[in-house]
N, C-alpha and C positions, 0 to 999 in steps of 0.2 A: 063434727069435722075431724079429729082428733081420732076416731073412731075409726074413718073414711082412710084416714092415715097410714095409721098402724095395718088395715088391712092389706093399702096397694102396697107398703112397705114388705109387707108378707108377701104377701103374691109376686112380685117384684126378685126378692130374695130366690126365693122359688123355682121361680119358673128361669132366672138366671142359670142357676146353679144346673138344671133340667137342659139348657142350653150349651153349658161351658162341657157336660157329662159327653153330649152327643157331637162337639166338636173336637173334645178328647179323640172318641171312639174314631170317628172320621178322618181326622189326622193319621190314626193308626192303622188305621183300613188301608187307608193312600199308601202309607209308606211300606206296608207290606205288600201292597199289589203295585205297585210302583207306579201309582197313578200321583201324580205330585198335583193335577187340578183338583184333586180330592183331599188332598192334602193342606193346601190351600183354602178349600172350602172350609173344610173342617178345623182349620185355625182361625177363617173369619166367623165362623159361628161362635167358634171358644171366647172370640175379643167381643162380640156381642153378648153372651152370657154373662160375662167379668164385669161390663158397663153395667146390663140391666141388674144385677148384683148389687152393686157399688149404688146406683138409682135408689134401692129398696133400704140399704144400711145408710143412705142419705135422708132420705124418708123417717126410717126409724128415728133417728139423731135429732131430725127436728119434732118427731113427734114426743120425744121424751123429754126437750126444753121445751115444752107448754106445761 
């Protein structure tokens, strides 16, 4: 179980971080072509990568109190 853990924790972390990169980029795209729904978008995908992030370092925290 502990095992099962640490990997969604990884995975988790991951594919966050893989999330928050392309809401980055999105954001920037928007703001240079002046598209502000892209902009937007790309800030709700950023606040989605942040959570599943935080989800995975949540994860981790409990898997290292067992």
């Amino acid at each position: 179980m502990a095992d099962d853990l640490d990997r969604d924790s990884v995975e988790n972390q991951a594919k966050g971080a893989g999330k928050q990169a392309e809401g980055r980029f999105r954001n920037a795209v928007g703001g240079i072509t002046g598209d502000s729904e892209e902009q937007l978008r790309g800030k709700a995908k950023e606040l989605e990568g942040k959570a599943q992030r935080k989800i995975g370092e949540t994860e981790s925290d409990l898997s290292d109190d067992r």
